[in-house]
TORLOVO-728767 format. One record per residue (C-alpha): residue number from 1; y, z, x. Coordinates in nm, 2 decimals. Example, Ala and Ser with C-alpha at 12.3 -4.5 7.8 and 13.67 -1.06 7.14 Angstrom:
BEGIN
<1; <-0.45; 0.78; 1.23>>,
<2; <-0.11; 0.71; 1.37>>,
This chain:
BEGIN
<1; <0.00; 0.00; 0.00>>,
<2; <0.33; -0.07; 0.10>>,
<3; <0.67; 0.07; 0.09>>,
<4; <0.86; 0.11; -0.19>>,
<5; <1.13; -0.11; -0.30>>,
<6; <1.44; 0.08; -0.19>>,
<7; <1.55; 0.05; -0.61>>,
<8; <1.24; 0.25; -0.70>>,
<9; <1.31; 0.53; -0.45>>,
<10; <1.61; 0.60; -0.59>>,
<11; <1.44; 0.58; -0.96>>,
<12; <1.15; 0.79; -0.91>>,
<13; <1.38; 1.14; -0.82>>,
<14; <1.63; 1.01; -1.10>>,
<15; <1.42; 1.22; -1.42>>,
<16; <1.38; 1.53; -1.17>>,
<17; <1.76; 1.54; -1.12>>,
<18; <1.87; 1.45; -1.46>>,
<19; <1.70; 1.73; -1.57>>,
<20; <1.83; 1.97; -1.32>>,
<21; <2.18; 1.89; -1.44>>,
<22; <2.08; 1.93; -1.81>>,
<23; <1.96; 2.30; -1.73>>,
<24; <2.26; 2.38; -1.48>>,
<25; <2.51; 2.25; -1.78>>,
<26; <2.34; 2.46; -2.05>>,
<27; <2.31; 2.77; -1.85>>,
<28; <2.71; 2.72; -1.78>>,
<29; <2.83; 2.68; -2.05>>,
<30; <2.67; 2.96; -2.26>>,
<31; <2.92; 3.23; -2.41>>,
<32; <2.88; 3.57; -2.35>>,
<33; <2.81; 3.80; -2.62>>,
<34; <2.54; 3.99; -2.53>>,
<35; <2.67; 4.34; -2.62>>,
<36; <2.71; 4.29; -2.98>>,
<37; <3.08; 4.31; -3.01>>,
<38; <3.19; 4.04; -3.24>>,
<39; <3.39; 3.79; -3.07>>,
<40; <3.78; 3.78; -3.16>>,
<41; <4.03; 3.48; -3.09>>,
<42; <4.30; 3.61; -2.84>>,
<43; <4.62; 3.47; -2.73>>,
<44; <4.89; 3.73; -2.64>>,
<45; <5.15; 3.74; -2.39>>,
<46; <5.36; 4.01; -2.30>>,
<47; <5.71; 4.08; -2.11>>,
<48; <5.54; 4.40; -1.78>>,
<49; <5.95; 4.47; -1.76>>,
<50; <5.99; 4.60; -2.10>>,
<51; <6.00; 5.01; -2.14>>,
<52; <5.71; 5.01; -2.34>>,
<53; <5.49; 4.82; -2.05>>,
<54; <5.66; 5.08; -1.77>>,
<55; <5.26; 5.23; -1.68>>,
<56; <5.17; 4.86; -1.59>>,
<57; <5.44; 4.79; -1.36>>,
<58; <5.27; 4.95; -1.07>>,
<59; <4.90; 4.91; -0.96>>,
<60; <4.66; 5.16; -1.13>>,
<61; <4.88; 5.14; -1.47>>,
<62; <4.70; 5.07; -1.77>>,
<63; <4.80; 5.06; -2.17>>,
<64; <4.67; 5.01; -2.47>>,
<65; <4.76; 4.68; -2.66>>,
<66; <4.68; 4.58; -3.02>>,
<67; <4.45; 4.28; -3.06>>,
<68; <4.04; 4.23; -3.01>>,
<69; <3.83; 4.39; -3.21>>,
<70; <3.90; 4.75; -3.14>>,
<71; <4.21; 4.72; -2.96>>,
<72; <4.23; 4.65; -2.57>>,
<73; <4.35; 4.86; -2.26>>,
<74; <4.49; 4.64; -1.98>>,
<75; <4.46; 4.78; -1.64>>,
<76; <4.66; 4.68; -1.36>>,
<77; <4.44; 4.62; -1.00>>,
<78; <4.69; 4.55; -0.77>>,
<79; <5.03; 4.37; -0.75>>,
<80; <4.93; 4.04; -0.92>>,
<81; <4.58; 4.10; -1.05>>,
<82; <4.51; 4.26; -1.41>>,
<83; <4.20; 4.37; -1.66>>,
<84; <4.20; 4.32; -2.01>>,
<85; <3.92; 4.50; -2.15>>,
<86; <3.82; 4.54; -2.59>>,
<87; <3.79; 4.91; -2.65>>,
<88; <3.49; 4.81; -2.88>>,
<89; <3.20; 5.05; -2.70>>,
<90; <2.93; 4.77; -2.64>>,
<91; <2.66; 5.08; -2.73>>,
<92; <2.56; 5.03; -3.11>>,
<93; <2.90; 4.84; -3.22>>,
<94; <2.79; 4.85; -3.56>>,
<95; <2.93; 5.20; -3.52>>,
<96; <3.26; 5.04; -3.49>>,
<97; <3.32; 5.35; -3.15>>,
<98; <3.67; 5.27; -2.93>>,
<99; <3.69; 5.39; -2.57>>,
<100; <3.99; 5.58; -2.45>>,
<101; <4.11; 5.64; -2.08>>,
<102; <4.01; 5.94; -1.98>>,
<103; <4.23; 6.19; -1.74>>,
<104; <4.11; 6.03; -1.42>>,
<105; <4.29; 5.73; -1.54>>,
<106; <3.99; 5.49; -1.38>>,
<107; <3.75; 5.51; -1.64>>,
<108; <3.72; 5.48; -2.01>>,
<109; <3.47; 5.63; -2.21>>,
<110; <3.39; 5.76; -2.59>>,
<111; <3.21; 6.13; -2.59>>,
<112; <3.24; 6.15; -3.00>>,
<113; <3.04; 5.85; -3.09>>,
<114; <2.87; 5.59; -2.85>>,
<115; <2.84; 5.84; -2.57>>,
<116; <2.92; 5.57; -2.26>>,
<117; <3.13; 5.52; -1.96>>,
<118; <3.34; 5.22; -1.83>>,
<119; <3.56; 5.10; -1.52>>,
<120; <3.89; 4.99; -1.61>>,
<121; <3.85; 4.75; -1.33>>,
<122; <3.62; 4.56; -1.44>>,
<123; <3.45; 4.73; -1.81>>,
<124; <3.12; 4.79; -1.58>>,
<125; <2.88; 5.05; -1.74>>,
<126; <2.90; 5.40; -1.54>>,
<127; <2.68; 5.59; -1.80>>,
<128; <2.43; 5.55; -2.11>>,
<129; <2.49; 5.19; -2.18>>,
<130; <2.39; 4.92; -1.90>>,
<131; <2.63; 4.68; -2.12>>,
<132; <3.01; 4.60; -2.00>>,
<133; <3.28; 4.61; -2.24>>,
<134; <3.44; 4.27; -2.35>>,
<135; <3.67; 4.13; -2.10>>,
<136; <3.95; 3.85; -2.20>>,
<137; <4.11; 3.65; -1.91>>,
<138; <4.43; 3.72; -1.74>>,
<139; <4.73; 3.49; -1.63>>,
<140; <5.03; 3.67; -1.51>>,
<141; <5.34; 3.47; -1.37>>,
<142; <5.50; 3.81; -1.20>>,
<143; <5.70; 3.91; -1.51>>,
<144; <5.48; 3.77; -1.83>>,
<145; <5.12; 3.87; -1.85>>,
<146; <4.89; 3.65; -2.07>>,
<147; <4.53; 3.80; -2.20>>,
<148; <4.36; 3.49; -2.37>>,
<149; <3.98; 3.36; -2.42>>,
């Protein structure tokens, strides 16, 4: 037997990679709601400069903002960088439990009704629950900070 035609080499790894693409696109592109916490359309922006946004002028800052499903607390990493995180506790949502920042001012958590423990860094689980809480996305232009999904 022969070589193959140089047009056949190229056709016989052609199913193998199409397919590979098709699983790399579908694992992509899949949403994330894996805790349970109904997803909620978000779009706001808001003025850090204003008196009622003093906490998140520095880094460490956080505040709680209306919107999501239980309301959110945006946390302020560093000079540019922020967290918006839904205060809906991930652990049996049905229960309908908010998180509130605690005195250490790094972590949020609910004693009374789901029991868990989060970053506001990031929403990472620290306790009970090995389920983040919802986190929108972040734009901030140095005075205006946008939390969106």
């Amino acid at each position: 037997m022969g070589h193959l035609p140089a047009y056949l080499r190229i056709v016989k790894p052609l199913p193998f990679l199409v397919l590979l693409l098709v699983v790399l696109l579908g694992t992509s592109c899949k949403k994330e709601n894996q805790s349970g916490v109904p997803p909620v359309q978000l779009d706001v922006s808001i003025n850090i400069n204003l008196p009622e946004y003093a906490d998140l002028q520095v880094p460490g800052g956080w505040a709680y903002l209306t919107g999501g499903s239980q309301g959110l607390v945006v946390y302020r990493i560093s000079t540019d960088e922020f967290t918006a995180l839904d205060r809906h506790c991930p652990v049996n949502p049905e229960n309908l439990c908010r998180v509130t920042v605690d005195e250490s001012q790094v972590v949020a958590k609910d004693t009374a009704c789901c029991e868990a423990t989060f970053l506001l860094q990031d929403g990472q689980p620290l306790s009970v629950s090995g389920i983040s809480l919802r986190k929108y996305n972040t734009l901030f232009n140095g005075t205006t900070l946008r939390i969106y999904n």
